[in-house]
C-alpha positions in Angstrom: 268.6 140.5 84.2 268.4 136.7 84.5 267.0 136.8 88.2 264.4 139.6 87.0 263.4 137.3 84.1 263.4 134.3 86.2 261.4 136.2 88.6 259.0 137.3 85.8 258.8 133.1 84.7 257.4 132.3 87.6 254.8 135.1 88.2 253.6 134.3 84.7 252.9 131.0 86.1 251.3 131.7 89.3 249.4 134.0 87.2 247.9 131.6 85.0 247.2 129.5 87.6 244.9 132.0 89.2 243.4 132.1 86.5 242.8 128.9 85.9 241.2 128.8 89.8 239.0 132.1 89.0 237.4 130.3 86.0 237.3 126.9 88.2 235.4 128.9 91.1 233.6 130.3 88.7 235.1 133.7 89.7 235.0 136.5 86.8 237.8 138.9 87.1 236.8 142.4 87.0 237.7 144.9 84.0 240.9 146.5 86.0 242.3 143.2 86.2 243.7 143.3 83.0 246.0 146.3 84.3 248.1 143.7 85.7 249.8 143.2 82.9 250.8 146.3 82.5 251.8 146.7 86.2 253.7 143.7 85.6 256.1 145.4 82.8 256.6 148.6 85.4 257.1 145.8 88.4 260.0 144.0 86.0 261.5 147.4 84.8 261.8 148.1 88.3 263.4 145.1 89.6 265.6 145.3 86.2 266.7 149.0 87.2 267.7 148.5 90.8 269.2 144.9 90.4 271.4 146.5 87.3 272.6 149.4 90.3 273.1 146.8 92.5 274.8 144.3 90.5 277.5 146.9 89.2 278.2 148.0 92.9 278.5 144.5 94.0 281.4 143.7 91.7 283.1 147.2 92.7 282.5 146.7 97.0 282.3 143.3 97.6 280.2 144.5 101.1 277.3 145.5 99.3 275.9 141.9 98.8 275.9 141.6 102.5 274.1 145.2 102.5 271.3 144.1 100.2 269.2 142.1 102.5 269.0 144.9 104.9 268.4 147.4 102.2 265.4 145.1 101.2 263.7 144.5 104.3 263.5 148.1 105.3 262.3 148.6 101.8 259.9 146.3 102.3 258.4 148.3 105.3 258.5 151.3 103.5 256.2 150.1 100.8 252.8 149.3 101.7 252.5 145.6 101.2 250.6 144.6 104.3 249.0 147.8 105.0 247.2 150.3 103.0 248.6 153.4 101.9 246.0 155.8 103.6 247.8 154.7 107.0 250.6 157.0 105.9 250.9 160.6 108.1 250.2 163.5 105.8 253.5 165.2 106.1 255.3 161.6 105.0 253.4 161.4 101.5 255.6 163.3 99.2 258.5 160.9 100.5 256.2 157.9 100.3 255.0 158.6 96.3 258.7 159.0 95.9 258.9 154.7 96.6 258.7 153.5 93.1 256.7 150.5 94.5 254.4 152.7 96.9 252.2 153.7 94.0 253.1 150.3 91.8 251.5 148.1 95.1 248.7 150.0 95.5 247.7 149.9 91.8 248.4 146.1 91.6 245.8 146.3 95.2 243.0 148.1 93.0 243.4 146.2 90.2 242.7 143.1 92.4 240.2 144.3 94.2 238.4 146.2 92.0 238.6 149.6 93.1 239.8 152.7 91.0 242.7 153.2 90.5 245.2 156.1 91.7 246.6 157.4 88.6 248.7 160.2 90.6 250.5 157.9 92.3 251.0 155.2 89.4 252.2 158.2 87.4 254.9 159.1 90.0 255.8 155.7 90.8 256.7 155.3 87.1 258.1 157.9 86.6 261.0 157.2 89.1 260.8 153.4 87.9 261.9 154.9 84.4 264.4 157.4 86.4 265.6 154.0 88.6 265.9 151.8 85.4 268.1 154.8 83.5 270.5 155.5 86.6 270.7 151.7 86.7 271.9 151.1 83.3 274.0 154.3 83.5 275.7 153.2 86.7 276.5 149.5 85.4 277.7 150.9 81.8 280.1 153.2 83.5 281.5 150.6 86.0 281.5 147.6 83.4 285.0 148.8 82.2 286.5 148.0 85.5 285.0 144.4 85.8 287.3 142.7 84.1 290.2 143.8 86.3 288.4 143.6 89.4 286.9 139.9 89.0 
């Protein structure tokens, strides 16, 4: 929780900051991008979920904090941060909207750039943010008994 709200801390400055360059530049920000805030809350709960499944398995098998990075970086490639989501094959999109961050990206992308945004997808991808976040807390609660004996 402390690295998600750290994490959070310094988006809310960057954040500002862009801001603060927009009304410099004399930039207006379109309507959508006030949905960032709101994609910011599903962008936290998601980090929050997955770092709580990951932190609970951690203290269990030591092996999973060397497993993390990988598990990241293929993430990474399997969420459309440096390419758009249209680039995906037809018969890979019910996998791809299963990415909670698939759907979360590209509405961060619209909100930006002031195109509409894809409610479908947003819809799915929090959906399994909520799923992610309540499989997280359920994992942790039901290794936290053991923590004490294994640390």
């Amino acid at each position: 929780m402390s690295g998600t709200l750290s994490a959070l801390a310094d988006f809310a400055i960057a954040f500002g900051i862009l801001f603060l360059l927009m009304f410099w530049y004399g930039i207006t920000p379109a309507a959508s991008t006030w949905m960032l805030l709101p994609l910011s809350v599903l962008m936290t709960l998601a980090a929050f979920g997955v770092g709580m499944f990951f932190a609970a398995l951690n203290v269990r098998y030591r092996d999973v904090q060397h497993a993390i990075p990988f598990v990241m970086q293929i993430w990474m490639y399997a969420t459309p941060v440096v390419y758009p989501s249209s680039v995906v094959p037809g018969h890979w999109r019910i996998a791809f909207a299963l990415n909670p961050l698939a759907g979360l990206i590209e509405a961060y992308r619209a909100s930006v750039l002031g195109r509409p945004i894809d409610w479908v997808s947003l819809g799915v991808s929090s959906l399994v943010i909520v799923v992610a976040v309540a499989f997280g807390l359920w994992q942790f609660r039901r290794l936290e008994r053991e923590f004490a004996d294994i640390v």
